[in-house]
C-alpha positions as MATLAB code, in Angstrom:
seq = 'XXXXXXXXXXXXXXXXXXXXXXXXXXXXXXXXXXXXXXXXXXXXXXXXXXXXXXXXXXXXXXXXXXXXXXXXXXXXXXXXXXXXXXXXXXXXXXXXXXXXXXXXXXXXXXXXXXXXXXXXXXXXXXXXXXXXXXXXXXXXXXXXXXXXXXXXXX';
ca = [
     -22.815   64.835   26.093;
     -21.772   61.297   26.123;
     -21.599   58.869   23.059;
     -23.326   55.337   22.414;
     -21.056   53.117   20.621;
     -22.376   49.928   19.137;
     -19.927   47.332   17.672;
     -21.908   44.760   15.433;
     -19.556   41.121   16.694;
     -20.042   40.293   12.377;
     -18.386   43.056   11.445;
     -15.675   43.071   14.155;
     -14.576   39.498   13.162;
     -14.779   40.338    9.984;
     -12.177   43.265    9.868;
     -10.324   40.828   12.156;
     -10.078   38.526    9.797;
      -9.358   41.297    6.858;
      -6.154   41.941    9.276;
      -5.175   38.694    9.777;
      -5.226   38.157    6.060;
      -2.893   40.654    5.626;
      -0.402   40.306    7.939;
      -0.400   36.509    6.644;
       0.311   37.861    3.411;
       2.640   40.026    4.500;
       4.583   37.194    6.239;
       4.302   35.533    3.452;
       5.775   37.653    0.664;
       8.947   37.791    3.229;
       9.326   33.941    3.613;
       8.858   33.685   -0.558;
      11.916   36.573   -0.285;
      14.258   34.873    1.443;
      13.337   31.482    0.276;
      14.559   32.520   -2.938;
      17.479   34.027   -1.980;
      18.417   30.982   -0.570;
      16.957   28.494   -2.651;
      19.831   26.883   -5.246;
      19.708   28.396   -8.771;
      20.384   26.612  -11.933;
      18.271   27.701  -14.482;
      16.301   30.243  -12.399;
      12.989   27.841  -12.766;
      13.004   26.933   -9.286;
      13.541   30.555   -7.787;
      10.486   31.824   -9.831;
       7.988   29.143   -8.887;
       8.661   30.041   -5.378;
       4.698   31.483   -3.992;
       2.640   31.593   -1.255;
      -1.314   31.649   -0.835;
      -3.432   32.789    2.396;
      -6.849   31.517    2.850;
      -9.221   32.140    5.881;
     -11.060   28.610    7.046;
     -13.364   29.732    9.732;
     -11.398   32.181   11.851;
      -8.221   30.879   10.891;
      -6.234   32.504    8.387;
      -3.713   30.106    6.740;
      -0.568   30.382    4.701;
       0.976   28.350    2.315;
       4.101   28.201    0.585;
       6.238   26.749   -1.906;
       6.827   25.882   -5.287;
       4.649   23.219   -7.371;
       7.931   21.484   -9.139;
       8.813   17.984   -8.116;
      12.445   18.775   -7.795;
      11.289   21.271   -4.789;
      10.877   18.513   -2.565;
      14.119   16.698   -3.601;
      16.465   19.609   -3.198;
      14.409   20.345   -0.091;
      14.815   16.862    1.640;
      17.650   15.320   -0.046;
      17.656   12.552   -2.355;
      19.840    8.769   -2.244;
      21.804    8.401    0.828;
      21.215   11.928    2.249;
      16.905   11.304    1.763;
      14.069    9.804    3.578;
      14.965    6.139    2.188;
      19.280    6.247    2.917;
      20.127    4.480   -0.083;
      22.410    5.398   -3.179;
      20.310    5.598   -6.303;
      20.716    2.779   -8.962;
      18.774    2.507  -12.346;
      16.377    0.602  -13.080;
      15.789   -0.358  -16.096;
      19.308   -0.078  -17.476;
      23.043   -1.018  -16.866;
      23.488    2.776  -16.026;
      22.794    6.136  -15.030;
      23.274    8.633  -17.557;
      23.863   12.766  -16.964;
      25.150   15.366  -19.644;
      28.592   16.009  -18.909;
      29.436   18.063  -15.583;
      31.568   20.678  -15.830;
      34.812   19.259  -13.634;
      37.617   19.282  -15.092;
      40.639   16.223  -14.969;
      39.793   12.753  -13.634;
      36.222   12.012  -13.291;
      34.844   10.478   -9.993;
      35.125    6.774   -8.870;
      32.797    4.461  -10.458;
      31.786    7.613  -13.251;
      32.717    7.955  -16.955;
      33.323   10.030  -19.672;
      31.451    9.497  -23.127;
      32.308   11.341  -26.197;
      29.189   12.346  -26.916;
      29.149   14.726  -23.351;
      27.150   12.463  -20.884;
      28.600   10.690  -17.666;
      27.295    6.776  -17.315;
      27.200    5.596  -13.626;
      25.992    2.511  -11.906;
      25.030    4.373   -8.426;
      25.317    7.910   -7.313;
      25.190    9.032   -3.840;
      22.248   11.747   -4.122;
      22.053   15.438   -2.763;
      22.087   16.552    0.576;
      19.236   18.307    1.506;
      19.372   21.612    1.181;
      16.111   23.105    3.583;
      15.530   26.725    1.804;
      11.575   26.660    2.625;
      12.092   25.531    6.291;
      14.834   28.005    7.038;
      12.964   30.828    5.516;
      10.216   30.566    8.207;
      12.421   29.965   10.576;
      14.380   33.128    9.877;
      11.008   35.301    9.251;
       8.933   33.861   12.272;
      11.553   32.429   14.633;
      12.372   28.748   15.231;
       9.632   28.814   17.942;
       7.147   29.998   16.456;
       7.208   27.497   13.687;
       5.135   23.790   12.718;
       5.713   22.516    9.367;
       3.458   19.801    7.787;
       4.530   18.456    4.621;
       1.484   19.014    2.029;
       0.381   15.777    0.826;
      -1.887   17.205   -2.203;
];
């Protein structure tokens, strides 16, 4: 005896989309994995706010991630000579920079120095180089072809 089938098209996109959800999220918790593993780790602060959140817009499911601290995007692109604007940074409303102490030990750097009361003064530093943690977790999860990154501007 044969069988009638009927496939209702809502429903059909809509367990499509149900699967593409989760396989987004599923790439996702791997990129937040080794984006953490890679990520630099001070205090720990910057590890833990590492996330990611999939939303469907129309039939596109989308995936974001990263972490919501400003400091993200410096260690991510750089900062002074090694970011987007290639220049040391200076202050700028003082004679100096000021940092707690580092924890080097003999001479300090050129153009640093030592305060008693455990900060360094400096009149320029050159910055961090970037260190790409978010960018090289996709790449390692996806593939460095299958991957466009657009900086999030909100």
């Amino acid at each position: 005896m044969p069988a009638h089938v009927v496939m209702y098209r809502e429903r059909m996109e809509q367990g499509l989309a149900h699967d593409a959800m989760a396989r987004m999220d599923d790439i996702g918790r791997q990129v937040v994995n080794h984006a953490r593993a890679d990520c630099p780790v001070d205090s720990g602060q910057l590890r833990s706010s590492i996330t990611h959140h999939v939303t469907l817009v129309g039939r596109t499911a989308r995936m974001r991630v990263g972490s919501p601290l400003e400091r993200a995007k410096w260690i991510h692109e750089g900062t002074g000579i090694y970011g987007p604007h290639k220049k040391p940074i200076v202050p700028v409303s003082a004679k100096a920079l000021k940092f707690p102490t580092p924890k080097i030990f003999g001479p300090m750097p050129r153009g640093m120095s030592r305060s008693p009361g455990g900060f360094v003064f400096a009149k320029s530093v050159k910055g961090i180089p970037p260190n790409p943690f978010l960018t090289e977790a996709l790449k390692t999860v996806l593939g460095t072809t299958s991957v466009t990154i657009r900086p999030v501007t909100s």
